[in-house]
MARVOZA-420191 format. One record per residue (C-alpha): x, z, y; residue in one letter; chain. Coordinates in nm, 2 decimals, always signed. Layout:
- px|pz|py|code|unit
- X|Z|Y|A|A
...
This chain:
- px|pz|py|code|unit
- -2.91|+3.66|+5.38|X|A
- -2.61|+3.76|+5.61|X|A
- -2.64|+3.62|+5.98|X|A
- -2.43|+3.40|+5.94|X|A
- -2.54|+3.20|+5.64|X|A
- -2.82|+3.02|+5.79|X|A
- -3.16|+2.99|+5.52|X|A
- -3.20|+2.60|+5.47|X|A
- -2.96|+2.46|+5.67|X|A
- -2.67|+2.23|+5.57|X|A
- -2.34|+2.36|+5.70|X|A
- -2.02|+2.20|+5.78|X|A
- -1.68|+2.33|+5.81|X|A
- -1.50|+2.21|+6.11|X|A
- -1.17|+2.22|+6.15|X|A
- -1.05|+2.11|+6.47|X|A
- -0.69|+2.05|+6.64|X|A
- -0.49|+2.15|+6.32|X|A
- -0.20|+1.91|+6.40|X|A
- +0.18|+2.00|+6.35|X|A
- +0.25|+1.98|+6.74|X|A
- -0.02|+2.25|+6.81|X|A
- +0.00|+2.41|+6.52|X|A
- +0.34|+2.51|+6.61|X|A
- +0.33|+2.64|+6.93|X|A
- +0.01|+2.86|+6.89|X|A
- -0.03|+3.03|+6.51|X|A
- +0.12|+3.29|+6.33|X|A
- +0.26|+3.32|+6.02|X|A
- -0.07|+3.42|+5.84|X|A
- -0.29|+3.19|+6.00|X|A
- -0.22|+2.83|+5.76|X|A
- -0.32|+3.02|+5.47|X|A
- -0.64|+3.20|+5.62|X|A
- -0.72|+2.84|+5.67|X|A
- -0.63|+2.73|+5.35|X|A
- -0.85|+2.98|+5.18|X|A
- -1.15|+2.88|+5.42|X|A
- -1.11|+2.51|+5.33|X|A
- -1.09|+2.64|+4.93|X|A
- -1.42|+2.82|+5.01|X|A
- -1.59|+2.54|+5.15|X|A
- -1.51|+2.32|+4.93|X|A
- -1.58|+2.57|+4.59|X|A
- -1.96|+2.52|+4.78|X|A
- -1.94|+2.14|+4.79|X|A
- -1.96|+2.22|+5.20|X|A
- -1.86|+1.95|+5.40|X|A
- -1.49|+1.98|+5.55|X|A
- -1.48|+1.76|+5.89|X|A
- -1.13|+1.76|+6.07|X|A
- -1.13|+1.69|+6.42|X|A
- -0.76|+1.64|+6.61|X|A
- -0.74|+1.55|+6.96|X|A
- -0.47|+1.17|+7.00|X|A
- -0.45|+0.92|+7.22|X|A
- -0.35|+0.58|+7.27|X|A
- +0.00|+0.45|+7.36|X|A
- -0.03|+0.46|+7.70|X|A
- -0.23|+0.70|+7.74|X|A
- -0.54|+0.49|+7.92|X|A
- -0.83|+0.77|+7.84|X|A
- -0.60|+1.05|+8.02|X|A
- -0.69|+1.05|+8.41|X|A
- -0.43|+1.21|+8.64|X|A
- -0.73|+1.40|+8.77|X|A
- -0.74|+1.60|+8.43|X|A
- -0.42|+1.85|+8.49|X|A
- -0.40|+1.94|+8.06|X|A
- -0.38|+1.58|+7.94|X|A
- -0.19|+1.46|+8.24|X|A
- +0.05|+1.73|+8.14|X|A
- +0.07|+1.59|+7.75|X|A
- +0.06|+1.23|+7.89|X|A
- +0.40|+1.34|+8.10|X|A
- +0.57|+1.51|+7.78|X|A
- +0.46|+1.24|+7.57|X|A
- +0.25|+1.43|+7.32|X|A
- -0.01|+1.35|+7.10|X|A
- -0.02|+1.01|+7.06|X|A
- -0.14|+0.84|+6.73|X|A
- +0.08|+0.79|+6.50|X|A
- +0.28|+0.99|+6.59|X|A
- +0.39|+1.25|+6.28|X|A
- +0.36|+1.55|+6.52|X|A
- +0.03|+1.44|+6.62|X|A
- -0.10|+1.47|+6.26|X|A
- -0.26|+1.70|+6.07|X|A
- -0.01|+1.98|+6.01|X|A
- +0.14|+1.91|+5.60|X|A
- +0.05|+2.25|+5.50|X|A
- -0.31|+2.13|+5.53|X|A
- -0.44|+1.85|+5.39|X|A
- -0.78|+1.62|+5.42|X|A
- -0.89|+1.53|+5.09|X|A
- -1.05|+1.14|+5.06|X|A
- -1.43|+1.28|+5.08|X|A
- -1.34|+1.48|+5.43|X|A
- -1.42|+1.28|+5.74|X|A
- -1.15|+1.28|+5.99|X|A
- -1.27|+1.29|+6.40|X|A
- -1.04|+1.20|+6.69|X|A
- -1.15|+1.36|+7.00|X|A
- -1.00|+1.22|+7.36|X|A
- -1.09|+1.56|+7.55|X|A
- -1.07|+1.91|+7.50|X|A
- -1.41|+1.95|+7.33|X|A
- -1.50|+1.82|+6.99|X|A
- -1.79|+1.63|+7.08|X|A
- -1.64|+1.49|+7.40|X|A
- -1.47|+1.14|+7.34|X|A
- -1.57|+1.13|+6.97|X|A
- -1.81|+1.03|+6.75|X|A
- -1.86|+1.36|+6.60|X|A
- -2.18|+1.44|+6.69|X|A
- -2.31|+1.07|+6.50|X|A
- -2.10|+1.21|+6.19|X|A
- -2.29|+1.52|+6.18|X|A
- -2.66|+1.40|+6.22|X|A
- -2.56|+1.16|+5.97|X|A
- -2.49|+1.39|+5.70|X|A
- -2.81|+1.57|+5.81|X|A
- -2.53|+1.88|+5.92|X|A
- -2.74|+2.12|+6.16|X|A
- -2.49|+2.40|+6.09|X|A
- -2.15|+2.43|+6.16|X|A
- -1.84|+2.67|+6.10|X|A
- -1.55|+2.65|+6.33|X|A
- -1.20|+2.71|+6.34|X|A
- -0.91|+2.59|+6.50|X|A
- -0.66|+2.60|+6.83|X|A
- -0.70|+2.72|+7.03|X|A
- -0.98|+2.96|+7.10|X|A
- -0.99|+2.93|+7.49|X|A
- -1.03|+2.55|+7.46|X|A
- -1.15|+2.36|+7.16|X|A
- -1.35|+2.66|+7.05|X|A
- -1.46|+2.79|+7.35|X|A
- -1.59|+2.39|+7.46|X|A
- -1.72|+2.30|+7.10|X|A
- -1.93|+2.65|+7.08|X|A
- -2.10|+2.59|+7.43|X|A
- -2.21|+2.21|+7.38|X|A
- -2.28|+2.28|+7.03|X|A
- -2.52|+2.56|+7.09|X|A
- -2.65|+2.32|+7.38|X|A
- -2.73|+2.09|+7.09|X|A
- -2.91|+2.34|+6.87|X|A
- -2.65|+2.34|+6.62|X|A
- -2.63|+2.69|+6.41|X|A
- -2.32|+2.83|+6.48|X|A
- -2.05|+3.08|+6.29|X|A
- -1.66|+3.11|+6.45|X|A
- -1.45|+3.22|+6.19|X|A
- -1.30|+3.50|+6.46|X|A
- -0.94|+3.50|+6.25|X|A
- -0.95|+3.08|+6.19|X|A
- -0.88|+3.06|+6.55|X|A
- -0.58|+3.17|+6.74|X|A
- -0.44|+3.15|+7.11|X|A
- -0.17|+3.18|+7.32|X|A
- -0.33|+3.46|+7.51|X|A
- -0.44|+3.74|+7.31|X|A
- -0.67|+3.87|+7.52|X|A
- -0.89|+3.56|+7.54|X|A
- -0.88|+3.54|+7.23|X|A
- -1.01|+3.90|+7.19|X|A
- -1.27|+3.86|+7.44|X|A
- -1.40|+3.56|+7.35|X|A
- -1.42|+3.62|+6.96|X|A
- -1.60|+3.98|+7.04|X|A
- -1.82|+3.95|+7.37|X|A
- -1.87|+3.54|+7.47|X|A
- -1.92|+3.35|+7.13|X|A
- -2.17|+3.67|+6.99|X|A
- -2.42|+3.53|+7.20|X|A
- -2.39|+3.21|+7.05|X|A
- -2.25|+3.23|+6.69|X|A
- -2.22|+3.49|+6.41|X|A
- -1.80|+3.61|+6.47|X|A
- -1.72|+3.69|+6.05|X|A
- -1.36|+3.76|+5.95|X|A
- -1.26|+3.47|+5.73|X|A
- -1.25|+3.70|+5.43|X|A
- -1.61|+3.85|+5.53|X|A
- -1.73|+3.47|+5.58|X|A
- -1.60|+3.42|+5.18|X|A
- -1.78|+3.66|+5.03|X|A
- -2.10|+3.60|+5.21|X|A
- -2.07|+3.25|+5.06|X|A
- -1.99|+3.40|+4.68|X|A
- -2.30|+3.65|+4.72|X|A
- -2.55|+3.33|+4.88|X|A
């Protein structure tokens, strides 16, 4: 079985930060469909699909002014529910058996109730993608693997603003941690499983 198809282990795919306001500032042209087919994937495998987008509150009372990123999004105004740029960008869409996560910080455990959703469903595996790499990613893979989950980044589900984090975490930081498969390689390990 490839590395990162764990034997007896229920897997989720986790989708985190997907929304129209990040979405646009981040991906390329490409990277909505690589999704798309990674969601198809899942799904064709009856795998769990968990969305996880990061909104808060009018008012913004979880964002400290201690906390220089959200004070930054509480300042421009971003990311607050219900707004339409806060959602999860159109080209993608959760389907009614999805669960849908709202995280208040960076990571997707912290300020959610992710981590309750996922014993839940008995998931002890997950696959991630999202944006970006140096932050949801990068915080999601380190308390994840803290928490024993099995872990697989799907290297070309996530993107970043600075390539070379990107590069360096997808090939030398999240190794250590997580299998790294190509979308397309992640695909066919699930057709051959």
């Amino acid at each position: 079985m490839p590395p990162h198809l764990p034997p007896d282990k229920r897997s989720a795919l986790l989708l985190m930060d997907l929304q129209s306001a990040i979405v646009a500032g981040h991906a390329d042209a490409d990277f909505l469909p690589r999704i798309q087919r990674a969601i198809d994937a899942a799904r064709r495998v009856a795998m769990p699909v968990i969305w996880v987008v990061v909104q808060f509150r009018p008012g913004y009372p979880e964002v400290s002014g201690r906390n220089r990123l959200f004070a930054g999004v509480r300042q421009a105004g971003r990311l607050l529910e219900g707004d339409p740029q806060s959602a999860i960008h159109p080209a993608l869409q959760p389907q009614p058996q999805d669960v849908v996560v709202t995280k208040r910080r960076v990571g997707a455990f912290s300020g959610s109730d992710l981590d309750a959703v996922l014993r839940a469903g008995g998931i002890d595996a997950l696959v991630l993608a999202g944006i970006s790499t140096s932050g949801v990613v990068l915080s999601t893979v380190r308390l994840a693997a803290d928490l024993d989950f099995d872990l697989t980044v799907l290297r070309d589900g996530c993107c970043d603003a600075d390539a070379e984090a990107h590069r360096v975490l997808t090939e030398r930081i999240f190794p250590r941690q997580a299998a790294v498969p190509a979308i397309d390689e992640w695909i066919a390990s699930l057709a051959a499983a």
